[in-house]
LOVO-678911 format. One line per 4 residues: for each residue x, y, z of N, C-alpha, C. Coordinates in steps of 0.02 Angstrom, whole numbers, plus 50000, padded with zeros to 5 digits. Layout:
BEGIN
X:Y:Z:X:Y:Z:X:Y:Z; ...
***
This chain:
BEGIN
53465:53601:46824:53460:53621:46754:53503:53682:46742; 53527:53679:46695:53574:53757:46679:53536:53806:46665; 53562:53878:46669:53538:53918:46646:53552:53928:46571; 53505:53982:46532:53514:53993:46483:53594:54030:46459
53613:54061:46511:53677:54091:46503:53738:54050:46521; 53726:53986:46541:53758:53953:46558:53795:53909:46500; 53732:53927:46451:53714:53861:46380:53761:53903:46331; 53758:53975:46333:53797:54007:46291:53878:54024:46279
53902:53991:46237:53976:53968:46222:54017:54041:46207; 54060:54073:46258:54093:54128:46254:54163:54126:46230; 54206:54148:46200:54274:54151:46194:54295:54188:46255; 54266:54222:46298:54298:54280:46349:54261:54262:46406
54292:54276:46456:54269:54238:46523:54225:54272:46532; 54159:54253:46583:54122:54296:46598:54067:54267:46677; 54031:54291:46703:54004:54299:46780:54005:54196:46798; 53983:54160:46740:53980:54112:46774:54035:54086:46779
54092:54093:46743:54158:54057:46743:54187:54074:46804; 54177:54111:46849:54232:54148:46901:54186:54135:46953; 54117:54138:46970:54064:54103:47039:54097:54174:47082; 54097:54152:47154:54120:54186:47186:54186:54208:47227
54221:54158:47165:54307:54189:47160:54349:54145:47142; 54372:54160:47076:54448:54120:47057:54516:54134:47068; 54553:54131:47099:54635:54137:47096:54679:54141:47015; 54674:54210:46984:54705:54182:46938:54801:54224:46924
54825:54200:46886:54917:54215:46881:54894:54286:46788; 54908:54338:46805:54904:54382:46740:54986:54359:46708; 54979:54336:46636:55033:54354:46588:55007:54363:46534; 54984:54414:46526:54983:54468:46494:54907:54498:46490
54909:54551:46425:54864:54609:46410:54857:54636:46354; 54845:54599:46317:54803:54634:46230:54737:54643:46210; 54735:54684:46153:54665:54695:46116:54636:54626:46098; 54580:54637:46117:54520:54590:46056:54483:54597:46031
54448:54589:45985:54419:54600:45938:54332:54587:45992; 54301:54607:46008:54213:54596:46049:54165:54590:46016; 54172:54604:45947:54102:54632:45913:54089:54535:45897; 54020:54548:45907:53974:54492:45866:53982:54496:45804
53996:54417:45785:54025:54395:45733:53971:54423:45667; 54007:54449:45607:53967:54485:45573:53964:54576:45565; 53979:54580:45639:53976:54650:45646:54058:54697:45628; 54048:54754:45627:54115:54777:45616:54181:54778:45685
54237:54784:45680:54280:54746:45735:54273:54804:45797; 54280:54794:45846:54271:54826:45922:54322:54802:45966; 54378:54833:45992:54433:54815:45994:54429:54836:46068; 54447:54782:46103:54441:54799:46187:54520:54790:46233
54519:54799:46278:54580:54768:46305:54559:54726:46357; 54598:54672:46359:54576:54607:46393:54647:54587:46434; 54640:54551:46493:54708:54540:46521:54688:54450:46515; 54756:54425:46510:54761:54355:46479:54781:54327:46548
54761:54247:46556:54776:54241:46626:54818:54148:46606; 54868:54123:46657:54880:54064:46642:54840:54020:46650; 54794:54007:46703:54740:53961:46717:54683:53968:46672; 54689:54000:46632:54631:53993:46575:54640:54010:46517
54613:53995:46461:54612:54013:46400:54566:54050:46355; 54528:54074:46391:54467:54135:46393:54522:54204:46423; 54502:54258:46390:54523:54320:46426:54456:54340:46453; 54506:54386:46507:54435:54432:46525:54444:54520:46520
54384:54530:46459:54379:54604:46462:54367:54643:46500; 54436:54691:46535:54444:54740:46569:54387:54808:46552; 54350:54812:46607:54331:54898:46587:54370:54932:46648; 54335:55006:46641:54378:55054:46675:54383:55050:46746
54343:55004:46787:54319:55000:46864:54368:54967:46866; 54360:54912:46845:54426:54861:46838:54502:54864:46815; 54498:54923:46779:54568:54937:46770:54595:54979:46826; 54549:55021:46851:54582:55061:46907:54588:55023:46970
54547:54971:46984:54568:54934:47027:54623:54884:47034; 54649:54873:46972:54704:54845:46949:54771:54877:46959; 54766:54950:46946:54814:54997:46952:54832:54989:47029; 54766:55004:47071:54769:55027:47134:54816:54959:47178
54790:54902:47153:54797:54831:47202:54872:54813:47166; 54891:54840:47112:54992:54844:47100:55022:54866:47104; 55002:54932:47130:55011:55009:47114:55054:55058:47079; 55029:55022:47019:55078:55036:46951:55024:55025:46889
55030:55103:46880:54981:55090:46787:54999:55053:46760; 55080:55032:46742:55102:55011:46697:55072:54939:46678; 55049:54905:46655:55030:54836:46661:55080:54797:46644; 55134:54803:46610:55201:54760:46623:55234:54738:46701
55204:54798:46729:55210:54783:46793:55176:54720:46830; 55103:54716:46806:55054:54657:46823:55078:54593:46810; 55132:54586:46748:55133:54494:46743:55164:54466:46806; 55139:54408:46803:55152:54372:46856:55123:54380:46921
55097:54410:46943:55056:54427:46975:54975:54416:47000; 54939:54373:47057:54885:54344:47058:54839:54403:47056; 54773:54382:47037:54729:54417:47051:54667:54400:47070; 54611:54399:47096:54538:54360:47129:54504:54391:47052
54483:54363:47047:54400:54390:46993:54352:54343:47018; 54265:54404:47033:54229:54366:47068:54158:54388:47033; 54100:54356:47049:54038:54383:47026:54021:54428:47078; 53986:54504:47034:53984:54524:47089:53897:54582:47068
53863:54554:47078:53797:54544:47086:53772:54639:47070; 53806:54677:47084:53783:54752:47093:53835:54789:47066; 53871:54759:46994:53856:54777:46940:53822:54809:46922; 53828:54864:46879:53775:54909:46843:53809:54944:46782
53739:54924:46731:53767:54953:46676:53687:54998:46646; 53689:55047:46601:53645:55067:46582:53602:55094:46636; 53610:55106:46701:53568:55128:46752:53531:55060:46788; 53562:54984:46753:53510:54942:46788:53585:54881:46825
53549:54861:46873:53591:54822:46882:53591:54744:46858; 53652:54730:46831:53666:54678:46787:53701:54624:46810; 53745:54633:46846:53796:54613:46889:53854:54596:46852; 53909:54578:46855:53969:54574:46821:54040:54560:46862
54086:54562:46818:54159:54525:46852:54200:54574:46865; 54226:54576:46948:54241:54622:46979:54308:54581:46986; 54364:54635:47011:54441:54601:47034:54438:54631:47103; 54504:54587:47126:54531:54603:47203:54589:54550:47201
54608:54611:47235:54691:54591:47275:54697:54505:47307; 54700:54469:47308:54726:54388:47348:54723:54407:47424; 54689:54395:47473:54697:54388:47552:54743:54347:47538; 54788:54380:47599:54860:54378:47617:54821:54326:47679
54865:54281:47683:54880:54231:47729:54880:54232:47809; 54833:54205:47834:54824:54231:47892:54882:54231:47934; 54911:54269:47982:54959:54268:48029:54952:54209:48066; 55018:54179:48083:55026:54116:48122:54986:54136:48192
54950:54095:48223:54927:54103:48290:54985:54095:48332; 54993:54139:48400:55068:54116:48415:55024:54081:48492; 55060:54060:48508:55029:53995:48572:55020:54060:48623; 54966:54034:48667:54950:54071:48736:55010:54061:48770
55031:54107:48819:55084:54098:48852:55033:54084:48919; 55066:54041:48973:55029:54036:49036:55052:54054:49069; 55017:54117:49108:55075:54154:49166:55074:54103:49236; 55125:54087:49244:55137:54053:49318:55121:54099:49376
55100:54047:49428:55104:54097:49483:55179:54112:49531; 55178:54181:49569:55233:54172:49577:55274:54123:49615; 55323:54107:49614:55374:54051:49651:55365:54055:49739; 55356:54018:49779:55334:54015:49848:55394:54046:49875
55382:54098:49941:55411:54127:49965:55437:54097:50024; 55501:54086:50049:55494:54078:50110:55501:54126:50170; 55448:54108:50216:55434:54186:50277:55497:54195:50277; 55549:54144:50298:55601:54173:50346:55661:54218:50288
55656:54209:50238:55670:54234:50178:55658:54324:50176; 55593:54337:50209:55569:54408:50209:55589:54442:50228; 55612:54502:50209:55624:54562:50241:55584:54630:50223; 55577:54674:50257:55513:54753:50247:55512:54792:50163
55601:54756:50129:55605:54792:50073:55586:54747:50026; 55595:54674:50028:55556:54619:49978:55455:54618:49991; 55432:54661:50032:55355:54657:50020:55342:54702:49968; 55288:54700:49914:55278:54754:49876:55245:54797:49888
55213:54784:49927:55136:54851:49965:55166:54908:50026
***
């Protein structure tokens, strides 16, 4: 059965759309308008993503982590550029926890495993081969 928040139709992405992590491409970053319809306008900044047609409203946790993971305020800097958005349970707003949509950097691709090398043993000696300066001990 869905949840009740599940039932509720958003223009802006929010905890259930993203689960516990989407891959998304940023082109671009404008205002939107947040306020409930009726109310007077509340103008947020939201970063726009290609895989969806919902934005998602940036707050300040999220913007600095945005800064940090491009490492460039500039957000012209950000297009094109992936980003993770995930639910992330410990959230807090108002002193309670609410949970909400957190970003992160894309894990980078694991390094190729490179094959075990098998050390051979060494090549058979022959006695008559020996002399006092070919022993190692």
């Amino acid at each position: 059965m869905p949840k009740v928040g599940d039932m509720r139709e958003s223009k802006f992405l929010k905890q259930s759309d993203v689960g516990n992590g989407v891959l998304l491409t940023i082109t671009g970053c404008e205002q939107h308008n947040v306020a409930m319809e009726g109310q007077p306008p509340e103008q947020k900044w939201c970063l726009i993503f290609a895989e969806t047609s919902k934005p998602f409203t940036i707050n300040s946790t999220n913007l600095q982590l945005c800064e940090q993971i491009f490492g460039s305020d500039d957000t012209d800097d950000w297009m094109g550029h992936k980003l993770v958005l995930y639910n992330d349970p410990n959230v807090s707003y108002g002193g309670k926890l609410v949970g909400g949509i957190r970003v992160r950097a894309p894990r980078t691709a694991a390094p190729a495993v490179q094959p075990k090398t098998t050390k051979l043993p060494p090549a058979p000696v022959d006695p008559e081969d020996m002399t006092a300066e070919s022993i190692p001990f």
